[in-house]
TIVEX-567361 format. One record per atom (N, C-alpha, C): residue in one letter; x, y, z. Coordinates in steps of 0.05 Angstrom, whole numbers. Example, Ala and Ser with C-alpha at 12.3 -4.5 7.8 and 13.67 -1.06 7.14 Angstrom:
residues 2
[site A,[264,-114,156]]
[site A,[246,-90,156]]
[site A,[264,-66,156]]
[site S,[257,-45,142]]
[site S,[273,-21,143]]
[site S,[258,1,157]]
//
This chain:
residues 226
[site X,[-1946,-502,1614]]
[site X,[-1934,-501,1587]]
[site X,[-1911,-481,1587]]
[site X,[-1926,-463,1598]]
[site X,[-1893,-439,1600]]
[site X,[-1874,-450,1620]]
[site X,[-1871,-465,1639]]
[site X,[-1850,-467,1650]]
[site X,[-1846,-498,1641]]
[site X,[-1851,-506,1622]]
[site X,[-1843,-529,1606]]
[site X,[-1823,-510,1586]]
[site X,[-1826,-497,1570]]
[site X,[-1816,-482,1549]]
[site X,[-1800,-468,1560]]
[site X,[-1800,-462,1594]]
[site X,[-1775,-442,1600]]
[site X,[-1753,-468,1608]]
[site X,[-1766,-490,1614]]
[site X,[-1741,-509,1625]]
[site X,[-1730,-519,1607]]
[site X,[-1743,-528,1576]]
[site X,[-1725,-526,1558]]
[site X,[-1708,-511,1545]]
[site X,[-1712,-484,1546]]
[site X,[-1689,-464,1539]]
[site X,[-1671,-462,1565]]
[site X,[-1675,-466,1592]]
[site X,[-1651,-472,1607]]
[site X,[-1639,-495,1602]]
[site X,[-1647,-520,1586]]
[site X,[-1642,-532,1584]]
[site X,[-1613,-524,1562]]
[site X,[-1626,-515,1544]]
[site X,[-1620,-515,1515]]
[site X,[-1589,-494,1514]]
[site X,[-1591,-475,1532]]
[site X,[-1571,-452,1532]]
[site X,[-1546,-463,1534]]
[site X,[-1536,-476,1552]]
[site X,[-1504,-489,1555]]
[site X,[-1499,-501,1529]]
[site X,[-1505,-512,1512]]
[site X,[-1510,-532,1487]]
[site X,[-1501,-512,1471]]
[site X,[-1514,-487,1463]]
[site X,[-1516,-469,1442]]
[site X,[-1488,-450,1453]]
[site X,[-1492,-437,1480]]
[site X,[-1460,-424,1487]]
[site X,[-1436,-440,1480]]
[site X,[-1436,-464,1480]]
[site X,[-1404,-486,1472]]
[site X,[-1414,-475,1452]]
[site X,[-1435,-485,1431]]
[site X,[-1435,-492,1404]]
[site X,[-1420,-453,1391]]
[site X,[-1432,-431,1404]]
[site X,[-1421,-407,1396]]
[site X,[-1389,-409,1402]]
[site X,[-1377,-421,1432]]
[site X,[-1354,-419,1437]]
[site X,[-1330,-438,1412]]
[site X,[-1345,-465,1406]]
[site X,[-1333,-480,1387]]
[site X,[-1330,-460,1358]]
[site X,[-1341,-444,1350]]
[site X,[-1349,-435,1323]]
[site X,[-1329,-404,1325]]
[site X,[-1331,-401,1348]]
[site X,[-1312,-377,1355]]
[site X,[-1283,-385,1348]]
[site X,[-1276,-411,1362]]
[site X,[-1241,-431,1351]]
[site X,[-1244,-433,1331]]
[site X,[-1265,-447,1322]]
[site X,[-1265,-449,1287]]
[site X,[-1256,-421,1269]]
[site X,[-1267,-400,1278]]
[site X,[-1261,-379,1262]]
[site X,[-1235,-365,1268]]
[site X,[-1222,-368,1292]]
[site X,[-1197,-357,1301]]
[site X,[-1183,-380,1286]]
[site X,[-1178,-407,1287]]
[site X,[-1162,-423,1273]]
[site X,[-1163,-413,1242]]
[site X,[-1187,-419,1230]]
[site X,[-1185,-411,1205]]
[site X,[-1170,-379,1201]]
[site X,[-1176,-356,1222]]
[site X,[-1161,-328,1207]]
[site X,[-1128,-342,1214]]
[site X,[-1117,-357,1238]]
[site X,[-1094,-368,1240]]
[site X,[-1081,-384,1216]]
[site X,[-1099,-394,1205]]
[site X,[-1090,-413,1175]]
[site X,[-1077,-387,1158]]
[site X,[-1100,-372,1156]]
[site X,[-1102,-344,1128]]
[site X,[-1078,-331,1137]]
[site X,[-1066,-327,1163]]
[site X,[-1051,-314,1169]]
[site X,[-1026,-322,1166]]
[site X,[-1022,-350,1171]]
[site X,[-992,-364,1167]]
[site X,[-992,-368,1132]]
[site X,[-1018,-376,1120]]
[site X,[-1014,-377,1078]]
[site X,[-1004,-347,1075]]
[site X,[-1015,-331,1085]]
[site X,[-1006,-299,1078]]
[site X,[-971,-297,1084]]
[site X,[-971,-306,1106]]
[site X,[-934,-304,1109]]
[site X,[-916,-326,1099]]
[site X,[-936,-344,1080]]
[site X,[-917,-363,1075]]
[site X,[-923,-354,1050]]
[site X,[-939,-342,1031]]
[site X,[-941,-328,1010]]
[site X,[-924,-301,1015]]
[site X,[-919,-290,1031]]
[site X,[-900,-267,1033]]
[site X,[-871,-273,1031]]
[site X,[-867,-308,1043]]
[site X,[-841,-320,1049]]
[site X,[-827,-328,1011]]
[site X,[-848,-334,1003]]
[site X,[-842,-341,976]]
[site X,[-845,-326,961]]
[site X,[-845,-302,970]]
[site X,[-853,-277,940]]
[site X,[-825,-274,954]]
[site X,[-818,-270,971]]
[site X,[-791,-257,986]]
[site X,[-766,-280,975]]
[site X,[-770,-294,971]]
[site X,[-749,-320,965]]
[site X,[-749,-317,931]]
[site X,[-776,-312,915]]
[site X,[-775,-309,894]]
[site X,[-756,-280,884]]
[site X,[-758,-257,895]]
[site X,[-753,-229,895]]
[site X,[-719,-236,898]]
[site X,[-705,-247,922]]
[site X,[-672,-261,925]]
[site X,[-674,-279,897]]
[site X,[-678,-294,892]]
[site X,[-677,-314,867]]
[site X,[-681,-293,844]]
[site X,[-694,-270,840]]
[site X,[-685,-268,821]]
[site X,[-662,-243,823]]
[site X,[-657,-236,852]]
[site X,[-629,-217,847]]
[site X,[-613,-227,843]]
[site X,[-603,-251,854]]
[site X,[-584,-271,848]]
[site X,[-576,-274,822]]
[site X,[-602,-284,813]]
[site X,[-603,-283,777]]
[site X,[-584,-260,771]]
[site X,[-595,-245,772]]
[site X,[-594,-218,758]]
[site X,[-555,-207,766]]
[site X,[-552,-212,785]]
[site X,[-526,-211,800]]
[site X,[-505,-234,784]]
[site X,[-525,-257,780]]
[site X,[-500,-276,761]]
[site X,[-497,-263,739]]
[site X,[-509,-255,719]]
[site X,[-516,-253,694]]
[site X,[-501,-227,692]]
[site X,[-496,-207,708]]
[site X,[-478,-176,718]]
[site X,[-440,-199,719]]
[site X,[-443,-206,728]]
[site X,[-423,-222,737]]
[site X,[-405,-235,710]]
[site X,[-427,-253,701]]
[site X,[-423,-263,673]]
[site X,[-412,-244,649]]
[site X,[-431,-225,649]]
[site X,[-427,-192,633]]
[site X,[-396,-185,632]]
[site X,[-389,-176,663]]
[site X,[-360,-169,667]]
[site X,[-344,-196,662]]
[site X,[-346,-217,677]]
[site X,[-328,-238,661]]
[site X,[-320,-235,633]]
[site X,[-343,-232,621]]
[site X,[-339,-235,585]]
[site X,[-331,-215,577]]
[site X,[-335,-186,588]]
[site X,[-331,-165,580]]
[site X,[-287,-159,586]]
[site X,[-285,-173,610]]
[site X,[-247,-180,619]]
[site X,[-241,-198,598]]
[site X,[-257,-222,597]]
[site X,[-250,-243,574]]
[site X,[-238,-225,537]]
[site X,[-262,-210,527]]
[site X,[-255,-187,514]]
[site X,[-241,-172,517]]
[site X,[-234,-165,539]]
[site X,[-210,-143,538]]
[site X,[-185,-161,542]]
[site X,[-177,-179,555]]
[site X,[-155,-198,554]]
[site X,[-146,-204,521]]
[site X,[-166,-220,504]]
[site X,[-161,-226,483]]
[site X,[-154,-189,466]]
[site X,[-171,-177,470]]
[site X,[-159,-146,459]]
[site X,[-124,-142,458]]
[site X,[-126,-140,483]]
[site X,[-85,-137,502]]
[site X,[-72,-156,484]]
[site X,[-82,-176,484]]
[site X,[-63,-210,471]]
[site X,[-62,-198,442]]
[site X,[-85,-192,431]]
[site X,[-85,-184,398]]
[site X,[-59,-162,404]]
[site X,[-64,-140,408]]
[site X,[-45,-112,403]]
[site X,[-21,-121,417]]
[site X,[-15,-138,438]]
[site X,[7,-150,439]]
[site X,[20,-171,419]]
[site X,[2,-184,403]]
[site X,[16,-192,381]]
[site X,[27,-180,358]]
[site X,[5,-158,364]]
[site X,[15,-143,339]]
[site X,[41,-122,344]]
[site X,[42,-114,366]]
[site X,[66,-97,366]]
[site X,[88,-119,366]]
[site X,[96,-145,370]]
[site X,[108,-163,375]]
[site X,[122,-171,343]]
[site X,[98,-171,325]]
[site X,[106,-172,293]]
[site X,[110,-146,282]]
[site X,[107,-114,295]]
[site X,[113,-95,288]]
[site X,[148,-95,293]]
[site X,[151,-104,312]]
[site X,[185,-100,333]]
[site X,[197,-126,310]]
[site X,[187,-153,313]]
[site X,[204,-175,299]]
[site X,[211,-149,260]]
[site X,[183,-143,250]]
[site X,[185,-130,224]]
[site X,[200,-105,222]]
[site X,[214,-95,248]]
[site X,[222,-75,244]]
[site X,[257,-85,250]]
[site X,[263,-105,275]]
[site X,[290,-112,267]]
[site X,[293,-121,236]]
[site X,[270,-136,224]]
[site X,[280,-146,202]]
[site X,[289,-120,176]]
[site X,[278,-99,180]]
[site X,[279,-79,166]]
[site X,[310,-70,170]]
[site X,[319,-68,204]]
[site X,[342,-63,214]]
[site X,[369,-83,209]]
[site X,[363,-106,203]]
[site X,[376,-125,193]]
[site X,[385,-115,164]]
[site X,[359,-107,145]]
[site X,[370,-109,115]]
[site X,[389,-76,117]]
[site X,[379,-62,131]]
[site X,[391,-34,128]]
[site X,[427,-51,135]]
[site X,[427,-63,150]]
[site X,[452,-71,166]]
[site X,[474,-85,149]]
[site X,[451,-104,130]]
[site X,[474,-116,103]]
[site X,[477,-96,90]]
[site X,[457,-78,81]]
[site X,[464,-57,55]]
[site X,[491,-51,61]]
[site X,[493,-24,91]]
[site X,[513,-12,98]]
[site X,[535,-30,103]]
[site X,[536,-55,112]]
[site X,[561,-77,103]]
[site X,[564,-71,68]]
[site X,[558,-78,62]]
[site X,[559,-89,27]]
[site X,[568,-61,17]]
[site X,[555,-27,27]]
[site X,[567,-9,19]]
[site X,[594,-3,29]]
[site X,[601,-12,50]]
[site X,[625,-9,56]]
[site X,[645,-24,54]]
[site X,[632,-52,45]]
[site X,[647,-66,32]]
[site X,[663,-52,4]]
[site X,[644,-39,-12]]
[site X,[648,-33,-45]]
[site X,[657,-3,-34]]
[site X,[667,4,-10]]
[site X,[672,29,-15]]
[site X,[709,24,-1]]
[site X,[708,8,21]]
[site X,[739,-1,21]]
[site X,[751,-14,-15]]
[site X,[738,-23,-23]]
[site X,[753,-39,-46]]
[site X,[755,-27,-71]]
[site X,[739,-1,-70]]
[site X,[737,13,-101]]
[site X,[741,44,-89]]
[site X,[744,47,-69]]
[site X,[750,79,-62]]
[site X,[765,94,-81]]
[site X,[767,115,-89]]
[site X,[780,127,-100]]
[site X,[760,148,-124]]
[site X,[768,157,-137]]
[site X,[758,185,-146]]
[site X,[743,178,-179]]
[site X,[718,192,-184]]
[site X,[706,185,-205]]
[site X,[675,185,-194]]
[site X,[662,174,-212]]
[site X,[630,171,-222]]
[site X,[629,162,-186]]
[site X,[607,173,-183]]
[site X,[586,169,-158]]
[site X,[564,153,-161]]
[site X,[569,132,-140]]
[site X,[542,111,-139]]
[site X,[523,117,-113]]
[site X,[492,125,-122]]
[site X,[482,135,-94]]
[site X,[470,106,-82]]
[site X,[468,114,-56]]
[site X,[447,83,-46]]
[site X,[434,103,-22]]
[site X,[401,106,-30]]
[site X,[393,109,-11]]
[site X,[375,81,16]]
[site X,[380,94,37]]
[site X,[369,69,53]]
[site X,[344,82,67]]
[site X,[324,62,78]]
[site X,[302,73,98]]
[site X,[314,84,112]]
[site X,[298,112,122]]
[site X,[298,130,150]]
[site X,[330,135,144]]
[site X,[340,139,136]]
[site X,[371,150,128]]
[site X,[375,169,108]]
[site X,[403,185,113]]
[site X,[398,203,97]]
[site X,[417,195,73]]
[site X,[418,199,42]]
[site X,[428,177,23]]
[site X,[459,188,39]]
[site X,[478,152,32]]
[site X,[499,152,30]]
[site X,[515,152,7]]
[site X,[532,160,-9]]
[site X,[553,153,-34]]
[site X,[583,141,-28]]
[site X,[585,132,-54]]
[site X,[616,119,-50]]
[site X,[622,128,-71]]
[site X,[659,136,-80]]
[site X,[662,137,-97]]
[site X,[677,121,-112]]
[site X,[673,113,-137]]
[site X,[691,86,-154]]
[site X,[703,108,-173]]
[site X,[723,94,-185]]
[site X,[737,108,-217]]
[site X,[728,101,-233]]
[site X,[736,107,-253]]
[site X,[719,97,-275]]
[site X,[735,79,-291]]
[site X,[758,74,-283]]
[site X,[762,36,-296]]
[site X,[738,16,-277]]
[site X,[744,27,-252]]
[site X,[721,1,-231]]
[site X,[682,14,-257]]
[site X,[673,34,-256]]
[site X,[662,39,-267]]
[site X,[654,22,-286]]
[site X,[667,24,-307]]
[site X,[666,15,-333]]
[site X,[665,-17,-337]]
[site X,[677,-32,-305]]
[site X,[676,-61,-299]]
[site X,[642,-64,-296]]
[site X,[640,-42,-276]]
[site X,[609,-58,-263]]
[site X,[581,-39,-280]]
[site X,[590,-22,-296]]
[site X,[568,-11,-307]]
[site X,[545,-25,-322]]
[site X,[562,-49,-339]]
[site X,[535,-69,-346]]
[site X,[517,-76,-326]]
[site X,[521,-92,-303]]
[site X,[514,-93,-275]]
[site X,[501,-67,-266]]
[site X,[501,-46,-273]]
[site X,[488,-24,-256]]
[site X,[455,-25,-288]]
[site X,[461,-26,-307]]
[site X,[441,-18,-322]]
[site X,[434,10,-335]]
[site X,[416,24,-350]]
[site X,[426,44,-355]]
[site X,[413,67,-336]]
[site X,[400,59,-319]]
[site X,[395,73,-296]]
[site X,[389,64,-268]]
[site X,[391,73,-256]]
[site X,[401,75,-222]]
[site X,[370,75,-215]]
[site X,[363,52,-197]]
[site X,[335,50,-185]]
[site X,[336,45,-159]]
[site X,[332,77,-138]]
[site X,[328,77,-117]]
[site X,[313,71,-101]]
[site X,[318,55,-81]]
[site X,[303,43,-70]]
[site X,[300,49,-40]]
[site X,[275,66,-21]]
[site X,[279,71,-2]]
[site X,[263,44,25]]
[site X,[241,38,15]]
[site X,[237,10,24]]
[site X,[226,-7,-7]]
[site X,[222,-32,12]]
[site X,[212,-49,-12]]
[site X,[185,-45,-32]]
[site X,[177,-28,-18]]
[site X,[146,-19,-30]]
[site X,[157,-2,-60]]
[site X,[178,2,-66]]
[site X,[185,12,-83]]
[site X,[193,-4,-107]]
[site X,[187,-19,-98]]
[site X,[191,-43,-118]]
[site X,[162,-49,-133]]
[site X,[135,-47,-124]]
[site X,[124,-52,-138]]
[site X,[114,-42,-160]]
[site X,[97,-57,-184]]
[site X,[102,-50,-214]]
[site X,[126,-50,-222]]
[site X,[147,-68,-213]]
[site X,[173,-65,-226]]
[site X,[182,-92,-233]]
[site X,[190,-103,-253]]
[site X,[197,-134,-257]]
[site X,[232,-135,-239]]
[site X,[231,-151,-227]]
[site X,[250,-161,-208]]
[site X,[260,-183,-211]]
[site X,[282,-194,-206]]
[site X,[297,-219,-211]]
[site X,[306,-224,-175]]
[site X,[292,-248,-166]]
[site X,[296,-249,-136]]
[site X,[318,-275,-139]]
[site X,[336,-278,-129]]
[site X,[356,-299,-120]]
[site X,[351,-305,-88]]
[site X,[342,-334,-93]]
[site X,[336,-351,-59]]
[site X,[349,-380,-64]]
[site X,[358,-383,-40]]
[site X,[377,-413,-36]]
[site X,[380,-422,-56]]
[site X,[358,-425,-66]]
[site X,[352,-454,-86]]
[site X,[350,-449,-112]]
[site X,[329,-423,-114]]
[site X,[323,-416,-146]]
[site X,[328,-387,-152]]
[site X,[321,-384,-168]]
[site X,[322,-353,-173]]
[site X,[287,-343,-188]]
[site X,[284,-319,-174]]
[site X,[257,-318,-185]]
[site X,[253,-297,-213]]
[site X,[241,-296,-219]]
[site X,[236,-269,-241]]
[site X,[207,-257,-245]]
[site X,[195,-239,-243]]
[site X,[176,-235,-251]]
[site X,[171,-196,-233]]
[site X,[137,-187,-246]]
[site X,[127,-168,-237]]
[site X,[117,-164,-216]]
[site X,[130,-147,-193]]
[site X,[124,-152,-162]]
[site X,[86,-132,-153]]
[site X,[85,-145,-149]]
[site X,[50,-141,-147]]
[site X,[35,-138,-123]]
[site X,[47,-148,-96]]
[site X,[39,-139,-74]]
[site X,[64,-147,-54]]
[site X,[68,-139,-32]]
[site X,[87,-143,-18]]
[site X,[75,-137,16]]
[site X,[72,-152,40]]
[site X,[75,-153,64]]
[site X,[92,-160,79]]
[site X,[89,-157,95]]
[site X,[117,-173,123]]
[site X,[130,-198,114]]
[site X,[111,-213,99]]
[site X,[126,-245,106]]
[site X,[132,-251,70]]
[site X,[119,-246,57]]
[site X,[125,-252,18]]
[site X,[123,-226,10]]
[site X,[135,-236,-20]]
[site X,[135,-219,-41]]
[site X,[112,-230,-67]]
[site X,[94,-220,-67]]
[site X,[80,-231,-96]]
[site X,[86,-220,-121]]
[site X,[94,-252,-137]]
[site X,[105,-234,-163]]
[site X,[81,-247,-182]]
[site X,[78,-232,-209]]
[site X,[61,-243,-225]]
[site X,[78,-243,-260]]
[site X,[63,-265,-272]]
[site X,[77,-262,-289]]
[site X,[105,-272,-285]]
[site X,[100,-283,-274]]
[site X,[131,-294,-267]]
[site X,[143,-320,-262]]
[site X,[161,-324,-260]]
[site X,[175,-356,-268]]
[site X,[200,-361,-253]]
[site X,[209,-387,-263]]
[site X,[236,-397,-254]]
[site X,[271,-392,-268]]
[site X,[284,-371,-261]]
[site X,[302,-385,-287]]
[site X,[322,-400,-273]]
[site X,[325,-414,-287]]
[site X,[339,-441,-295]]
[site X,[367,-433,-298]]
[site X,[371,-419,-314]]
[site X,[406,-404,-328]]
[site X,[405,-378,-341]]
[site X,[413,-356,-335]]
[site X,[417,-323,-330]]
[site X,[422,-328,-360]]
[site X,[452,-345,-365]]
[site X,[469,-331,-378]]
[site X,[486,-309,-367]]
[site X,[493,-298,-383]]
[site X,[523,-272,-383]]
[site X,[496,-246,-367]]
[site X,[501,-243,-346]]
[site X,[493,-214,-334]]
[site X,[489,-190,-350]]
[site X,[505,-194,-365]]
[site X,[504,-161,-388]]
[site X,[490,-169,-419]]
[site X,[471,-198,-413]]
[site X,[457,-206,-436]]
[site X,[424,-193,-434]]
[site X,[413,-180,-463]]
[site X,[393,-182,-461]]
[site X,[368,-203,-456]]
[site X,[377,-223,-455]]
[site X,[355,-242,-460]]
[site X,[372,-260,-426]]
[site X,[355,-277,-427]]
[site X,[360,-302,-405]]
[site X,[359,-329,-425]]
[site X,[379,-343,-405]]
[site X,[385,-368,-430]]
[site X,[360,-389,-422]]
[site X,[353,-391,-386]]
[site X,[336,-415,-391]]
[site X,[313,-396,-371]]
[site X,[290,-395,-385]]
[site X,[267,-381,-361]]
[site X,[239,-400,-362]]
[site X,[222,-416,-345]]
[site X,[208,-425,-347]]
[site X,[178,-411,-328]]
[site X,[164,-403,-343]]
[site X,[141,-391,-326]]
[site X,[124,-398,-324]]
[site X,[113,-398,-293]]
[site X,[97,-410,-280]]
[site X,[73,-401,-287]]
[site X,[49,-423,-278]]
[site X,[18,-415,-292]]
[site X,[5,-397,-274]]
[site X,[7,-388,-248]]
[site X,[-3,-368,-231]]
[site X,[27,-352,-213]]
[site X,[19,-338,-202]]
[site X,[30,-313,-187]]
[site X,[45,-340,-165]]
[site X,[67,-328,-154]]
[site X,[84,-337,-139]]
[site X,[87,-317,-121]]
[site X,[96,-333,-92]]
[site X,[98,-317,-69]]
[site X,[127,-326,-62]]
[site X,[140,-310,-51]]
[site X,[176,-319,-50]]
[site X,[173,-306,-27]]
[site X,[183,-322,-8]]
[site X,[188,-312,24]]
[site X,[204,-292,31]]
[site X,[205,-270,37]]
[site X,[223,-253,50]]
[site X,[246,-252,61]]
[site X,[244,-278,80]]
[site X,[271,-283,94]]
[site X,[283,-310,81]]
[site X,[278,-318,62]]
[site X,[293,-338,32]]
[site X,[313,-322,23]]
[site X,[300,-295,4]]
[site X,[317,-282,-14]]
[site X,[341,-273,1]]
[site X,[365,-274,-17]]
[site X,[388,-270,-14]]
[site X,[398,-241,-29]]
[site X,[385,-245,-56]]
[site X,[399,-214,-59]]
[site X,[372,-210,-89]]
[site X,[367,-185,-101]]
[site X,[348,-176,-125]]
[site X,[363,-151,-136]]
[site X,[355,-153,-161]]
[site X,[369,-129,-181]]
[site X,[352,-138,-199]]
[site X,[351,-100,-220]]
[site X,[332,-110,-245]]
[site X,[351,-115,-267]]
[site X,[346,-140,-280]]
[site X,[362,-148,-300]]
[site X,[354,-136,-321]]
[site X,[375,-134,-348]]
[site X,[361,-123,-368]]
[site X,[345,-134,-392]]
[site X,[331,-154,-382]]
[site X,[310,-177,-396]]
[site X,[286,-154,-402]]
//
């Protein structure tokens, strides 16, 4: 019986050593599996971690784009604006340019000794001419009974004004004034002055809201004595 029982465990031993040797692969394969999911889980946390610097690197990228995009449009703005500061300031240099024509016009043609007419101009220091007083006494209706100096146009407002442009002539209370119009209120069309040295106007038709009269229209303004 015992060497029945010992020849089956010699029997049995080779059987059971594979079966340990098989189980041994089995368990080295399987930590080999665990080992390559771990580095292919390391591979994709690592690919996720680039994916999102990338991200993060576009969106930095994007930032400064928009942030140049903003500052470009900034430059373009303050370049336009100094561009309508320069155009608004020849135009300022333009009217200074008729005045001092038109004063030197009335100062070759009426020179001579008598009553003093002042004209002051922007950023200048006042100029005079002098007329006699026959030329005087011609244009004094035309002057009114007082002398309204004017250093820019802003001086005009709260003042009723009579604007002459190509086409019409305006009349009314000047009420705001920028670079490009004049807003008048209260104000209308005339039609026919009449005599310059009349109190009244012969034809005036007034309009139902405020009027804007272009800047570079008008030709010449004085306050009439309406």
């Amino acid at each position: 019986m015992k060497l029945r029982a010992k020849a089956i465990k010699n029997y049995e031993q080779p059987f059971f050593n594979q079966h340990l040797q098989y189980r041994e692969q089995e368990l080295e394969l399987e930590l080999e599996r665990e080992q390559e999911l771990e580095l292919e889980l390391e591979r994709e946390q690592e690919q996720e971690r680039e994916l999102e610097q990338e991200q993060e690197l576009e969106r930095e990228q994007e930032q400064e784009l928009e942030q140049e995009q903003e500052l470009e449009r900034e430059q373009e703005l303050e370049r336009d604006q100094e561009q309508e500061l320069e155009r608004e300031l020849e135009r300022e240099q333009e009217l200074e340019q008729e005045l001092e024509r038109e004063m030197e016009y009335l100062n070759n043609r009426y020179m001579g000794k008598g009553r003093i007419i002042n004209y002051k101009l922007t950023n200048k220091n006042m100029k005079t001419i002098e007329i006699n007083e026959e030329t005087f006494e011609k244009i004094k209706d035309q002057l009114g009974d007082e002398v309204l100096e004017v250093e820019n146009l802003d001086d005009l407002i709260g003042k009723k004004m009579l604007f002459q442009c190509a086409r019409y002539i305006y009349y009314g209370k000047v009420k705001t004034i920028n670079s490009a119009y004049i807003e008048l209120e209260k104000a209308g069309i005339v039609y026919e002055t009449g005599e310059l040295k009349a109190t009244s106007v012969s034809d005036f038709q007034e309009l139902p809201s405020n009027v804007f009269v272009m800047r570079n229209a008008i030709e010449s303004f004085w306050k009439p004595k309406w």
